[in-house]
C-alpha positions in Angstrom: -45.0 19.2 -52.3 -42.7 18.9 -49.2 -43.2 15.2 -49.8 -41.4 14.9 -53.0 -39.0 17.4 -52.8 -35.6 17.8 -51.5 -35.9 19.6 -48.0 -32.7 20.4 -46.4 -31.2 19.2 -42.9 -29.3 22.6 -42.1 -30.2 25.7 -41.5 -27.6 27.2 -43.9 -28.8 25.6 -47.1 -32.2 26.7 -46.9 -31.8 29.4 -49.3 -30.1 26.8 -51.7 -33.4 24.6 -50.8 -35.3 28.1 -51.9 -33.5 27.7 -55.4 -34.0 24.9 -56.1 -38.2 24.5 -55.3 -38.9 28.1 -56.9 -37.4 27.5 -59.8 -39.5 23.6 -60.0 -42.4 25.7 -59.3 -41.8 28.0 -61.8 -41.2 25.6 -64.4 -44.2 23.5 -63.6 -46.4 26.0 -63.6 -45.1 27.1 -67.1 -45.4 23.6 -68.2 -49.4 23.9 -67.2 -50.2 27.1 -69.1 -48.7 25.3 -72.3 -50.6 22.5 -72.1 -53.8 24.5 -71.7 -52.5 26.6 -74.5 -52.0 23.9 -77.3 -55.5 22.9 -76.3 -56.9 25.7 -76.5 -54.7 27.7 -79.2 -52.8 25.2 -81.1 -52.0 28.0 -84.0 -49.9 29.2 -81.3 -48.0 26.7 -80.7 -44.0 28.4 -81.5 -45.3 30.6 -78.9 -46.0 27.9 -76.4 -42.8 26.2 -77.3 -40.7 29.3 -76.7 -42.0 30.1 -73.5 -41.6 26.1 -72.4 -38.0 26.2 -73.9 -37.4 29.4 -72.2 -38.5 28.2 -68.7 -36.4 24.8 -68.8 -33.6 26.8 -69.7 -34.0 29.2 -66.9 -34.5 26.7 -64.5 -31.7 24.2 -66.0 -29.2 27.1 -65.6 -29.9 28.1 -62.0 -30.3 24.6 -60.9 -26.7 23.9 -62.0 -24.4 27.2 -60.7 -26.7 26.5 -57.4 -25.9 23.1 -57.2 -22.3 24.2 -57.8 -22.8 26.1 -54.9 -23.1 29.4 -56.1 -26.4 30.0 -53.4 -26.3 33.8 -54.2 -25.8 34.2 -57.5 -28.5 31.3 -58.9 -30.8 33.6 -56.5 -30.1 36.7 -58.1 -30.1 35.1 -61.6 -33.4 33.1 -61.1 -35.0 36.3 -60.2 -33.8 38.6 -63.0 -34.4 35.7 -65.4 -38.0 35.6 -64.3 -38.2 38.8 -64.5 -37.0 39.4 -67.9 -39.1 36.4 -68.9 -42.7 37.8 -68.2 -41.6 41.5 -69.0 -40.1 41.2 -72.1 -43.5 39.6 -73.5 -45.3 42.8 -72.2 -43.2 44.8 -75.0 -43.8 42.2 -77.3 -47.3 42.1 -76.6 -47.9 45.5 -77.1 -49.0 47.1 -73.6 -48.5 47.1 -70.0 -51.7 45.5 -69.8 -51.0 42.3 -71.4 -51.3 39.2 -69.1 -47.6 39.0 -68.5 -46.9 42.2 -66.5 -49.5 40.2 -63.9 -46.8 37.5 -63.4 -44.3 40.7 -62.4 -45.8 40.4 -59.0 -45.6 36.9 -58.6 -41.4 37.5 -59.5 -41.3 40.3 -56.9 -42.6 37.4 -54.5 -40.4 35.2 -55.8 -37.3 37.6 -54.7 -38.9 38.1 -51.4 -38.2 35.1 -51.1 -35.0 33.9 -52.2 -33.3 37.6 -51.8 -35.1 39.1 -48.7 -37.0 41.7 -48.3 -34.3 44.3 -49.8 -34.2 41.7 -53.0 -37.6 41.9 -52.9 -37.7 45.7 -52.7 -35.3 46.2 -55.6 -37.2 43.9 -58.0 -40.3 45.4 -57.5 -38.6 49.4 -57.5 -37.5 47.8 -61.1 -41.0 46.6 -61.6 -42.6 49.9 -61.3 -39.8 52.0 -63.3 -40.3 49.4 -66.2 -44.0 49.4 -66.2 -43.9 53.4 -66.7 -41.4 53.5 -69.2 -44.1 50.9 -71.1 -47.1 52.5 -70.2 -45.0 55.9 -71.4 -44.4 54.3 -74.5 -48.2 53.2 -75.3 -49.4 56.8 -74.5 -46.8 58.5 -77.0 -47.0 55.7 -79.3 -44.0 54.0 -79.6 -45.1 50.5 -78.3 -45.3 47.7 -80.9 -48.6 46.8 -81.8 -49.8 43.8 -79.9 -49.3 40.2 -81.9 -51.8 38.4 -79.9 -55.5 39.1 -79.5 -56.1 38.0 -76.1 -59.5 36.4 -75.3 -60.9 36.3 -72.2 -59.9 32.2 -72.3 -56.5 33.2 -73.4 -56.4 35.8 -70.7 -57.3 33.5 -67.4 -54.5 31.0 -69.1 -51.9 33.7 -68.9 -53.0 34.6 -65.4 -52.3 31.0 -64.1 -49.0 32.0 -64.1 -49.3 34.6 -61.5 -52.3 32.9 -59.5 -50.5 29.8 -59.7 -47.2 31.2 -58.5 -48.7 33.4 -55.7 -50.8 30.2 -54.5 -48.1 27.7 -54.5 -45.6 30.5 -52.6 -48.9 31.3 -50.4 -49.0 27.3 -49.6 -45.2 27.0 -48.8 -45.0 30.5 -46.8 -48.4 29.4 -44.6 -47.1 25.9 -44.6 -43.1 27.0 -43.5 -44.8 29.3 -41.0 -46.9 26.8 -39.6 -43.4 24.2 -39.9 -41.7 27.0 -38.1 -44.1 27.8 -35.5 -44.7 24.4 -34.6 -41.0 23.6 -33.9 -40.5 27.3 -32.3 -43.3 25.6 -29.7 -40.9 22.7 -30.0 -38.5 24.3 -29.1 -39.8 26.5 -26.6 -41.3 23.1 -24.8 -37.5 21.8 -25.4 -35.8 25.0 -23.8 -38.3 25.0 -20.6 -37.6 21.3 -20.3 -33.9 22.6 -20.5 -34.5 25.1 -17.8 -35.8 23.0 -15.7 -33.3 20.1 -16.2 -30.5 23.0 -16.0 -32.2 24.0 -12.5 -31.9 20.4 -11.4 -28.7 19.8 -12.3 -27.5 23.1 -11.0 -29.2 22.3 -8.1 -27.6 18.4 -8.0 -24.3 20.5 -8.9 -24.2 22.6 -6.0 -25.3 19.8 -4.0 -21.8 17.5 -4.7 -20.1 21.3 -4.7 -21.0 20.9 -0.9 -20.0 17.1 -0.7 -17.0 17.5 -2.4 -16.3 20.6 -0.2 -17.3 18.6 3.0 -14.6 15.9 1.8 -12.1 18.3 0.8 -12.8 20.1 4.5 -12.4 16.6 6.2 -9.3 15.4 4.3 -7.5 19.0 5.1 -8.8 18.7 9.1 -7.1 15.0 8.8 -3.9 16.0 7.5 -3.2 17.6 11.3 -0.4 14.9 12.8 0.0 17.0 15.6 -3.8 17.5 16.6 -5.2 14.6 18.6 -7.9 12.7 17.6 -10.5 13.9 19.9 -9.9 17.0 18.5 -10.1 16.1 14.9 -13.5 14.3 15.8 -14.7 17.3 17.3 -14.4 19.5 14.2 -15.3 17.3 11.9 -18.8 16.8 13.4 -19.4 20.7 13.0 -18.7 20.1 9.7 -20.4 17.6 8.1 -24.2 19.0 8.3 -23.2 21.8 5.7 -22.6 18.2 3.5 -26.5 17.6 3.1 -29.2 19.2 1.3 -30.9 21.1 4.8 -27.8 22.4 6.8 -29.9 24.4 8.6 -31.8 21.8 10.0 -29.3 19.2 9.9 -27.1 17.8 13.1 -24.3 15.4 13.2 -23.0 12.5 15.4 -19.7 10.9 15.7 -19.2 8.0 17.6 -15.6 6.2 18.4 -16.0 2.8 20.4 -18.0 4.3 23.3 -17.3 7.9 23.1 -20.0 10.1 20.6 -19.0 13.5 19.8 -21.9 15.2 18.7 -23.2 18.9 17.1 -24.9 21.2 19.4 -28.3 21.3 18.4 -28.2 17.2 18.0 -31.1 15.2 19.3 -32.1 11.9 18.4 -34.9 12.0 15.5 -36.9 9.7 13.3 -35.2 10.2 10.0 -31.8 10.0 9.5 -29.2 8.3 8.0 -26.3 6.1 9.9 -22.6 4.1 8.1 -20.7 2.5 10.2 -17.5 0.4 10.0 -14.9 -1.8 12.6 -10.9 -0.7 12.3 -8.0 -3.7 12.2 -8.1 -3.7 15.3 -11.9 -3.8 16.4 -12.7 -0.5 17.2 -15.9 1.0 16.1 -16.4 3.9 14.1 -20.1 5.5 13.0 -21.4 8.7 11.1 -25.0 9.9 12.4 -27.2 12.7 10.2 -30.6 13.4 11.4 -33.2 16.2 9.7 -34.8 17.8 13.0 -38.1 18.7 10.9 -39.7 16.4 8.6 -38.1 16.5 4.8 -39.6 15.4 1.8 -39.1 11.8 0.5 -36.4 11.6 -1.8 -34.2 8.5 -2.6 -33.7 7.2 0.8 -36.1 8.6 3.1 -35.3 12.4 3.0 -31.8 11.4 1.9 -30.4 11.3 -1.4 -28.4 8.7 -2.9 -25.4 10.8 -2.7 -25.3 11.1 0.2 -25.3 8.0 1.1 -22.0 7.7 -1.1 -21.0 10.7 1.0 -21.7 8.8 4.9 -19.8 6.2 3.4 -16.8 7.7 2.3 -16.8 10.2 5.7 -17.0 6.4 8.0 -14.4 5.0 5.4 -11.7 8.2 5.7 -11.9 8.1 9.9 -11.6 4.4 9.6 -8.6 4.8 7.2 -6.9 7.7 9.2 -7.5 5.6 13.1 -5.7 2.8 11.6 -3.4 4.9 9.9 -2.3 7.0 13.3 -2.7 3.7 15.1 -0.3 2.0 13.0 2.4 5.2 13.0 1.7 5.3 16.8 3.1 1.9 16.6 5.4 2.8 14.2 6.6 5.2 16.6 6.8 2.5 19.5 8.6 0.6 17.3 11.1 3.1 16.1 11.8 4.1 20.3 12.7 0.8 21.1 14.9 -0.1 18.2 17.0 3.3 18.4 17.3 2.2 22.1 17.9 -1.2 22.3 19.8 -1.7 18.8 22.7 0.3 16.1 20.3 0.9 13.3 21.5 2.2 10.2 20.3 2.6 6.5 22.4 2.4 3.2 21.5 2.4 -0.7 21.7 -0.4 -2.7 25.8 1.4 -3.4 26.1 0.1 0.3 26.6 4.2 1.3 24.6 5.3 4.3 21.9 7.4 4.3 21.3 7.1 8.0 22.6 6.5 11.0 20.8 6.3 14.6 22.5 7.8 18.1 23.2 4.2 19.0 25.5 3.7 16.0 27.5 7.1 16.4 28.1 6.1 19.9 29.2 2.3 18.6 31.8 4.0 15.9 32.7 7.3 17.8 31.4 8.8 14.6 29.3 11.8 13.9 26.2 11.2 11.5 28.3 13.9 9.2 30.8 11.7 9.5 29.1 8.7 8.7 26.4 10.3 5.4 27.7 9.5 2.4 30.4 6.9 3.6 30.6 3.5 2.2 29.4 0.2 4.8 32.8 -0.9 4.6 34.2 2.4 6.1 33.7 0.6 9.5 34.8 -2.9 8.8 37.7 -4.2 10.9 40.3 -6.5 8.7 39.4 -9.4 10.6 37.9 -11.4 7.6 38.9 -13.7 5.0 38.4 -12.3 1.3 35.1 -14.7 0.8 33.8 -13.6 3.8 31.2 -11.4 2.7 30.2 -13.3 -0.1 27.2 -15.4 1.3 25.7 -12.0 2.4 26.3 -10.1 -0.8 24.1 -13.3 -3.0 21.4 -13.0 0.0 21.1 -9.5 -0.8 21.4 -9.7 -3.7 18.2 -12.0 -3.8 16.2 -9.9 -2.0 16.9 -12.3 1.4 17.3 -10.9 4.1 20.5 -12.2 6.1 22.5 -12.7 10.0 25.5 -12.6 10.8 28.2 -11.3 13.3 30.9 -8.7 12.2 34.0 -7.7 13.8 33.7 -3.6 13.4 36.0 -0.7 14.2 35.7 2.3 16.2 37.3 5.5 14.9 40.2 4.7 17.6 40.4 1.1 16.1 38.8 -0.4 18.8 37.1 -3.7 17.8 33.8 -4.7 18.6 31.8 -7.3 17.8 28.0 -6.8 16.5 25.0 -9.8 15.9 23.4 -8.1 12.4 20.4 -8.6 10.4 20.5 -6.7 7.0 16.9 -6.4 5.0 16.5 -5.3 1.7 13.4 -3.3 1.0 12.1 -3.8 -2.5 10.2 -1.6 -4.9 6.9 -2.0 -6.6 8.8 -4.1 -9.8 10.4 -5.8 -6.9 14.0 -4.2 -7.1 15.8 -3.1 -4.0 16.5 0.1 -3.9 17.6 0.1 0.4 18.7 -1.8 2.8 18.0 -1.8 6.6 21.0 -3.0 8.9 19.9 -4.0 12.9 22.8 -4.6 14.9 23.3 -6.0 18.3 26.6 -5.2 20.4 27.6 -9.0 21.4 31.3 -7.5 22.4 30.6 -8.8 25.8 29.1 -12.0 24.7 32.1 -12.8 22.7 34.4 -12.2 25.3 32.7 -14.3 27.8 32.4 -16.8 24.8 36.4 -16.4 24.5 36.4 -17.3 28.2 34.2 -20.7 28.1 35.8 -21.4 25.2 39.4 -21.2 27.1 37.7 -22.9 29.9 36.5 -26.2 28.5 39.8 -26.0 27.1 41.3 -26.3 30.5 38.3 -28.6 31.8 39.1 -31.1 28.8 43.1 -30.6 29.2 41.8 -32.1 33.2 39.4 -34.0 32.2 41.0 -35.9 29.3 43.9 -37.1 32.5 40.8 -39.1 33.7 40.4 -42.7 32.6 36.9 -42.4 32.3 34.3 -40.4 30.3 32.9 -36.7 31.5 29.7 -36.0 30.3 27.2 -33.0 30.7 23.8 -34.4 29.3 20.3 -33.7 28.9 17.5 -36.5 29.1 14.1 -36.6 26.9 11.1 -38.1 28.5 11.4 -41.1 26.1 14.9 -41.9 27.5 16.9 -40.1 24.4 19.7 -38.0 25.4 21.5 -35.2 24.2 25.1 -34.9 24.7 26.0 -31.3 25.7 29.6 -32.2 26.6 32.1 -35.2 26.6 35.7 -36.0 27.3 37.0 -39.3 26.6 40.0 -39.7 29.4 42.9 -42.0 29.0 41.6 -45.3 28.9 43.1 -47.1 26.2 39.7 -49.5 26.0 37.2 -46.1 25.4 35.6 -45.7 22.7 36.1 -43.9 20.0 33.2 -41.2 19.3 33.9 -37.5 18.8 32.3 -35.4 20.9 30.6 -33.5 17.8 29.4 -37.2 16.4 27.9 -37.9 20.2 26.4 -34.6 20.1 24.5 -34.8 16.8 23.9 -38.3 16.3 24.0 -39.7 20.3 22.1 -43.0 18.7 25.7 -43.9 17.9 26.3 -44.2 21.4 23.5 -46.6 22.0 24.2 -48.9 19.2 27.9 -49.4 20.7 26.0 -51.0 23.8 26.0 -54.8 24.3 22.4 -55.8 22.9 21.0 -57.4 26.0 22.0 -54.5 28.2 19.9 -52.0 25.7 16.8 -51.9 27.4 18.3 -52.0 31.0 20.2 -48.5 30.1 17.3 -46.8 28.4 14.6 -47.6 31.4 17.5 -46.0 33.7 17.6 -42.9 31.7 13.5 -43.3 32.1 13.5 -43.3 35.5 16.1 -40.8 36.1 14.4 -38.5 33.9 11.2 -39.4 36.2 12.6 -39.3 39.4 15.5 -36.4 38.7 17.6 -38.1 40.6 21.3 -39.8 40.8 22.2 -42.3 37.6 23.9 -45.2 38.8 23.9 -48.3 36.0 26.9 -50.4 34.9 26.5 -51.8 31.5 28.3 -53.7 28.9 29.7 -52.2 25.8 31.1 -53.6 22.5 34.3 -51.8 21.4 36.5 -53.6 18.5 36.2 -57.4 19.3 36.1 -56.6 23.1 33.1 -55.8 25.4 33.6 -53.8 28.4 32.0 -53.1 31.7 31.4 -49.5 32.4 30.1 -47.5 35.6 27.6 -44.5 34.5 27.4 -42.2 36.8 25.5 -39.0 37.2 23.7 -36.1 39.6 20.6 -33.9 38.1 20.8 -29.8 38.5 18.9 -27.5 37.1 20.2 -24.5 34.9 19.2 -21.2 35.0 16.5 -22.0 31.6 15.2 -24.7 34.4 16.0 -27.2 32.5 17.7 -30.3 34.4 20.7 -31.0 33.0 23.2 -34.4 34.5 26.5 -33.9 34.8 29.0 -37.1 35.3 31.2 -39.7 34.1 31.4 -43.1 33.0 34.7 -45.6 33.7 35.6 -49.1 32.4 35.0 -51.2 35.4 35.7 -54.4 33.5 38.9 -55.7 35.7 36.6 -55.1 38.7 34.1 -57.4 37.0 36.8 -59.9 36.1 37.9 -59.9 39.5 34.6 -59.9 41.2 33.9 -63.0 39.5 37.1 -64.7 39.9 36.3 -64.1 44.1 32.6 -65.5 43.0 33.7 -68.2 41.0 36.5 -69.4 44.0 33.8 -69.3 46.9 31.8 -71.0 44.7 34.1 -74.0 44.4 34.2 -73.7 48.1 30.9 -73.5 48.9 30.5 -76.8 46.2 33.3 -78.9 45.9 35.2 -78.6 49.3 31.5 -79.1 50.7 31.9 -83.1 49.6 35.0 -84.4 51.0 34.6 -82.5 54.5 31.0 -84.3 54.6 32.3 -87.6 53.8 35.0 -86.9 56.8 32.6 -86.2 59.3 30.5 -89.4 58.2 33.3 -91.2 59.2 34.6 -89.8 62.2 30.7 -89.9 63.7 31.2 -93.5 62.6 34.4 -94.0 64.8 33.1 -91.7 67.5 29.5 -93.8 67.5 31.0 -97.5 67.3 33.6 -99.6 68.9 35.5 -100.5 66.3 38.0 -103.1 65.8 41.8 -102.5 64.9 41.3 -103.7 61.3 38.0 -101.3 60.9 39.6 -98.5 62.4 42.8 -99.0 59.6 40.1 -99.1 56.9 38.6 -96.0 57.9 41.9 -94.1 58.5 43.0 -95.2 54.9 39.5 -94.0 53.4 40.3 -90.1 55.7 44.0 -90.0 54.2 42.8 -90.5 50.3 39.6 -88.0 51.0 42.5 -85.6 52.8 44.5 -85.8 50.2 42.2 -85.0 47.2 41.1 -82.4 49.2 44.7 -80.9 50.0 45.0 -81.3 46.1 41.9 -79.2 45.3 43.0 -76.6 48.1 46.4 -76.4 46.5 44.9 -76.2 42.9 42.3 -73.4 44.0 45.2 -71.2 45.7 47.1 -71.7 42.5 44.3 -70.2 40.1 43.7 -67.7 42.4 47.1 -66.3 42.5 47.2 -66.0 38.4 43.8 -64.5 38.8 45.8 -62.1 40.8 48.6 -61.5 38.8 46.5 -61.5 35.6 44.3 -58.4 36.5 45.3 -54.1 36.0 44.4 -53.8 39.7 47.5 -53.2 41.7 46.2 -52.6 45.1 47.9 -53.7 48.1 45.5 -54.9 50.5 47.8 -57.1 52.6 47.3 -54.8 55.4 43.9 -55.6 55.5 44.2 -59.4 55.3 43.4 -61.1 58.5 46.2 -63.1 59.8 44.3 -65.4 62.3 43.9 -69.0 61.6 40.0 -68.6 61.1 38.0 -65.6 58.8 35.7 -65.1 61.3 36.4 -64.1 65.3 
């Protein structure tokens, strides 16, 4: 029957389930007996029509409020409806012992059922009162007389209706038993499966308890910063055996580059389990657990997977606390040296300070009270134009950090000069919300700047009084050279290059030399730079439409970057050249064309010295000397001529007539 009825999900409609196959079963057992009975009694067939009628209805009814969900009430109202259906026949039947007060038992069953055993109880209490009042009634005579003659057929038909009842209750009541005894096994099997799941995971429960507490122990023991590290590692190894599933026979190593800190009872053993890892900066860091007795097999050797997770995370935390104390001992380092070597100071992104080092009070004669609170600008001098600050405000602005050099004020107004870098820190969405200002004290630096300064002054107010060039020049190993310093003189022929031009563009200087004299001045600087030693080269340059001779000269010394740097001067030599060459060009008519009429002289005087000659030869050869004289007078006088405008013509004005050899003859 479970097969083709409705049977409830939930505990809480089972009594509505009750309902609903009681009152099926009722009806289709009612439905049998009045089939049997047309077939067998067909003259009573309004009979077997009422009680069919009846029984629908009874069923229709309770089937409706309880699908309404009036559970209780279609309970009580199938049973009294039952109840009243095979009682009231018994009165109309004319006995107690009619058929009908049978099915009574099978009702008080049925109210067992859907009412409990009090239900029960009160139906059949009913039951019993009812059947006395009728069996009262039959003795003194006041029962009806019966209206049906029951046969012993008719009999066993009315009795299916109890038998019926009682057997299909018997088969639901054996069947929900066995249903219920079957699933209390279930459930039974279910709950010890439970138990023993709830024992495991109590027991994997407490077992991350005691990892998480290990952790939890670790991270508090590394929160010391003023415990040293040896001493950290030294109570951490007591701690981690109570981390693993044995503590008791459980010991620990810790090992640090070359130095192993260890438990007491620790001795190298066959099972255990090892993590190590390598800090930023190399060093070594490993977790040892050994079991000293033999453990049973679990997910890694005697080791769980845990806690493998757990050795990992230990090794992880040292390595991430070594690099951390490593990097604040540098941190540290770091901090020393700038608070003594620099003015550091810190200010919001309003520009007020939020702190101030020992160096800067001393710099401002200002105490850090002073100081908190007060804008940058509370320090600035008012040695700056109104733009001044605005290239530093964009780079900040930008996130850039920035250098510069201010003029500052003490809190006597007593200027000083500071080299500062200013670096904004920026937050995780990349908006600065600090910035970081390292200063430098370059007060001294600037005055000694001040000083050179006023001293090339000088140097070029002396130097520009000298006709030639000054330099102070560095030399590459490919010839190049770097101008360092230049002073152009008072020669009206020098050229015409600004020292800054020279400096950052000294090619210039090189394309202003006459083209075949080029390579001759850069294999000088070649060599120089070679050799280190003393530039001496005269070379041509072009200036305007002239070319000029000039005298380069230099002498190497090293600096105190050991660097060699030359230091000389160039001057125009070109009137000396002009000179020079006059002298060369005079001796060379000498040496040339003077050189022809003196030979031609002696050929005849040998002539007249070898021969004796007549009168008329001795006229001819006189006449031929006086015409060869007298060109030669007229060449002398020529050459003396062009040698005094030579004279006249150059910028040299020497008197060397005090060295000029009076004598007839130059040499002695």
């Amino acid at each position: 029957m479970r097969n083709f009825l409705f049977v409830p999900d939930k505990e809480k409609d089972f009594q509505s389930y009750m309902v609903y196959v009681l009152a099926i079963i009722w009806t289709l057992v009612t439905g049998m007996i009045v089939c049997i009975g047309f077939f067998y009694f067909p003259d009573l067939s309004p009979r077997w029509l009422t009680l069919l009628s009846t029984s629908l209805a009874i069923a229709a009814f309770n089937l409706i409020i309880n699908h309404l969900g009036y559970t209780r009430l279609a309970s009580w109202s199938l049973s009294l409806m039952l109840w009243l259906y095979v009682t009231i026949p018994c009165y109309s039947a004319g006995g107690i012992m009619a058929p009908g007060i049978i099915s009574q038992m099978s009702v008080i069953l049925t109210a067992g059922f859907l009412l409990g055993w009090r239900g029960g109880l009160a139906i059949g209490l009913l039951t019993i009162s009812t059947d006395f009042v009728l069996a009262y009634l039959e003795v003194i005579g006041l029962l009806p007389v019966a209206t049906v003659k029951h046969t012993p057929i008719s009999r066993w038909i009315s009795n299916i209706i109890p038998f019926g009842t009682v057997l299909a209750l018997q088969y639901y009541s054996t069947n929900h038993l066995r249903t219920s005894l079957l699933a209390l096994q279930l459930e039974i099997k279910k709950r010890e499966k439970a138990e023993i799941l709830k024992d495991e995971i109590l027991y994997d429960l407490k077992e991350r308890v005691k990892e998480l507490k290990t952790l939890y122990e670790v991270s508090r023991i590394l929160q010391d910063e003023e415990a040293t590290t040896d001493t950290l590692l030294r109570q951490i190894v007591q701690l981690l055996p109570l981390g693993w599933q044995y503590p008791a026979e459980t010991a620990a190593r810790v090992c640090v580059d070359t130095t192993s800190y260890v438990t007491n009872n620790y001795i190298p053993c066959e099972s255990y389990q090892m993590a190590e890892m390598t800090t930023a900066k190399g060093r070594k860091i490993s977790i040892e657990i050994v079991y000293l007795q033999p453990m049973p097999e679990r997910d890694e050797g005697p080791f769980l997977e845990e806690e493998r997770n757990l050795i990992n995370m230990l090794v992880e935390m040292l390595k991430v606390d070594l690099e951390r104390r490593e990097r604040s001992a540098e941190l540290k380092a770091y901090k020393y040296a700038l608070d003594t070597a620099a003015i550091v100071s810190i200010s919001g992104v309003d520009a007020e300070l939020t702190f101030v080092n020992e160096n800067f009070c001393k710099a401002t004669q200002y105490t850090p009270e002073e100081l908190m609170g007060k804008h940058h600008s509370f320090i600035w001098s008012d040695n700056y134009s109104p733009g001044y600050f605005t290239e530093m405000q964009m780079a900040m602005q930008d996130g850039t950090p920035y250098r510069g050099e201010f003029c500052n004020k003490t809190k006597d107004d007593t200027l000083y000069w500071v080299d500062t870098t200013i670096i904004p820190f920026l937050d995780e969405n990349g908006k600065i919300y600090q910035y970081l200002s390292i200063n430098y004290d370059i007060t001294e630096r600037r005055k000694a700047e001040e000083k050179i300064k006023q001293s090339e002054q000088l140097i070029r107010k002396i130097t520009s009084q000298v006709p030639g060039n000054t330099y102070m020049f560095e030399i590459e190993e490919s010839g190049q050279f770097n101008v360092l310093f230049m002073n152009r003189g008072t020669d009206i022929y020098n050229h015409t290059f600004d020292f800054e031009d020279i400096s950052k563009q000294p090619e210039k200087l090189i394309e202003a030399l006459h083209v075949d004299d080029k390579a001759k001045f850069n294999q000088a600087l070649k060599e120089a730079y070679r050799t280190q030693t003393i530039i001496s080269i005269q070379y041509r340059m072009v200036v305007g439409e002239h070319t000029r001779w000039r005298w380069l000269q230099a002498i190497p010394e090293k600096n105190k970057d050991g660097k060699i740097i030359w230091y000389g001067a160039t001057a125009d030599i070109t009137p000396l050249v002009d000179y020079i060459a006059s002298i060369e060009q005079f001796i060379f008519d000498l040496s040339h064309v003077i050189r022809r009429p003196i030979a031609s002289i002696m050929g005849l005087t040998r002539l007249i010295i070898d021969n004796d000659l007549s009168e008329t030869e001795s006229r001819e050869i006189s006449q031929k000397l006086y015409v060869i004289s007298e060109e030669m007078d007229k060449f002398i006088r020529e050459l003396n001529y062009e040698y005094l405008q030579k004279r006249q013509d150059t910028t040299l004005n020497i008197d060397i007539s005090s060295f000029i050899d009076k004598r007839s003859s130059l040499f002695n």
